[in-house]
N, C-alpha and C positions, 0 to 999 in steps of 0.2 A: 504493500500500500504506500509507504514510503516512497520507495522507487517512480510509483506510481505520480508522485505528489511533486517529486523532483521534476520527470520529465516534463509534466504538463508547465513547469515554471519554468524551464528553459526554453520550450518551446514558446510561450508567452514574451518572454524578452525577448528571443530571436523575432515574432512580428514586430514586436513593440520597436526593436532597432530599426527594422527594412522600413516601417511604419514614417519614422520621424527621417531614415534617412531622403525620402520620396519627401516630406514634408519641404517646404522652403521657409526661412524667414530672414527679411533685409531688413537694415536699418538707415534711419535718414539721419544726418543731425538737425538736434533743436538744443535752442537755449534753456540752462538748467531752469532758471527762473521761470521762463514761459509754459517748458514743463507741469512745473511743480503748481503754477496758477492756475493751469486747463484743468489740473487735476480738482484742485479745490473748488472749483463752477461745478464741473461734474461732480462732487460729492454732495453740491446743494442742492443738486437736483434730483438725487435720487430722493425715491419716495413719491416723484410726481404723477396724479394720476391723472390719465388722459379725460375722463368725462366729466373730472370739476371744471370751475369755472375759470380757475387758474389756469389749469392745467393744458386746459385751449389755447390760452392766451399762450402759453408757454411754447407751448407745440407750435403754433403760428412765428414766433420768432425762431424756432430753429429751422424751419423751412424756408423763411425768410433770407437766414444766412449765406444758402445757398441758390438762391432763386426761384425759391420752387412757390405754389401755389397750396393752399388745406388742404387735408385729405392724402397727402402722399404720404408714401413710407416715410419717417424720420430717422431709423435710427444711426445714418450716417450722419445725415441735416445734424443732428444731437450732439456729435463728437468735435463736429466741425466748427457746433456754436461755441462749445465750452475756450477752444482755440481763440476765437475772434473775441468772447468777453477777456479772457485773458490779456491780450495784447491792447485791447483798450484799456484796462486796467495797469496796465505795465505802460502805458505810451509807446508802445511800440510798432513798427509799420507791417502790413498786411503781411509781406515780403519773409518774416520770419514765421508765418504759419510752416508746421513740416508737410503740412496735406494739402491736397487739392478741394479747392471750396467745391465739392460736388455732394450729391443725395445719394450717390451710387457706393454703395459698400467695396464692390470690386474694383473703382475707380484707387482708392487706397494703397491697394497690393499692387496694383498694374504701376503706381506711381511710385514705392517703395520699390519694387524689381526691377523700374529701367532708372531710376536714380539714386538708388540706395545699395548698398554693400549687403552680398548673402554673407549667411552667419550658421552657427549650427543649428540648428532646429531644439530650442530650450527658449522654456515661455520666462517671459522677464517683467516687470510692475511696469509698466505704460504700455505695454505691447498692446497692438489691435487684434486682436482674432479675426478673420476673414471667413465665413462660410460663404460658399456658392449654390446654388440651387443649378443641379444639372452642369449645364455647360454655358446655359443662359450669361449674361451680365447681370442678372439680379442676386440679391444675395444677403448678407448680414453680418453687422459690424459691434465688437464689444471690446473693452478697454481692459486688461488685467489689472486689479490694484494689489492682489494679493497673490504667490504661488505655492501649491504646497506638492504634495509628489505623487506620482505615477501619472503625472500630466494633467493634473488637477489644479485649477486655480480658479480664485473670484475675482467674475469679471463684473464691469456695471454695462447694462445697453439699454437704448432709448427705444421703444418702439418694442417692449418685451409684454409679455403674460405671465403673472403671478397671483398667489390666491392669497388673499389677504381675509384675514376672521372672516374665512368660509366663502369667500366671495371672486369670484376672479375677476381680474383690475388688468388696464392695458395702461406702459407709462413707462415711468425709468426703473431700473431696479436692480437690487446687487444677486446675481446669480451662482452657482457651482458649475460649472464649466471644465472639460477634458477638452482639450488640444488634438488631442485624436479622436476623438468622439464628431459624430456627425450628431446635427442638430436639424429632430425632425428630418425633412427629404433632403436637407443641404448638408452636403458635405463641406469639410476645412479643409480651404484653399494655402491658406498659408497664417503665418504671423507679419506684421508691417510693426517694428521697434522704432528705436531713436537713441542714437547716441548722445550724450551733454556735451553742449561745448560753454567753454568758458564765459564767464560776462564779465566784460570789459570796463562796461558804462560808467 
């Protein structure tokens, strides 16, 4: 039984290797501070639920960030706004956002892979998660703030489902997340990091 117990955990890491080494993740640089600021927008907003009255209002500005119109998917819009309150809050120009102002989650990775540095495939605290649906350009986007192991980490994403005292809620929210795990029909595309670079100012 032993024996039995061994094998199946070697073979486990053996996918688990071929797994992450198929996986891709590149990193862009961003500035430490700008960083660390997106970070804290995006911690105020978790907990936001889509059918208050705020929470409209809320959602309407991060589609806004990026051009978009109500009603669309956010949870890129989301990531993208916590960036832009940041660098208003820092004074700093558009120019050092590390993403591209888009809605589109795969837009991220495709801009991390032809302007960013691969790296080995290990989730790291700002990293984006990337899932794709199909082969499509649609897809879904979440932020690691936390990582723990076997490719387990918590991530926060805009444009999620959670049950809250019995109830299920659409909005921002901090979830458990695997890095190799497919979410729902979408599989993970990649990881999109960032390296710190110094500030100057």
């Amino acid at each position: 039984m032993v024996r039995i117990v061994r094998i199946i955990i070697v073979i486990l890491v053996f996918l688990l290797s071929n797994i992450a080494f198929s996986l891709s993740r590149y990193v862009l640089p961003c500035r430490a501070d700008l960083l660390e600021e997106s970070f804290k927008m995006m911690q105020r907003e978790t907990g936001t639920i889509e059918k208050s009255v705020s929470g409209q209002a809320r959602i309407k500005e991060y589609l806004k960030a990026v051009g978009l119109a109500k009603s669309n998917p956010y949870c890129a819009a989301g990531q993208y706004w916590c960036f832009s309150k940041a660098i208003s809050n820092l004074n700093l120009p558009h120019s050092t956002i590390p993403i591209p102002r888009s809605g589109l989650a795969s837009s991220f990775f495709n801009y991390a892979k032809s302007k960013g540095n691969r790296t080995a495939f290990k989730p790291k605290m700002h990293d984006l998660i990337i899932w794709r649906k199909g082969t499509t350009k649609f897809g879904h986007v979440e932020r690691i703030v936390s990582v723990q192991s076997g490719g387990w980490v918590e991530s926060i994403g805009f444009n999620t489902n959670k049950v809250i005292d019995g109830k299920a809620e659409k909005g921002v929210f901090l979830h458990r997340r695997n890095v190799y795990h497919s979410l729902g029909r979408m599989a993970i595309r990649g990881l999109a990091g960032f390296i710190t670079e110094p500030v100057y100012d």
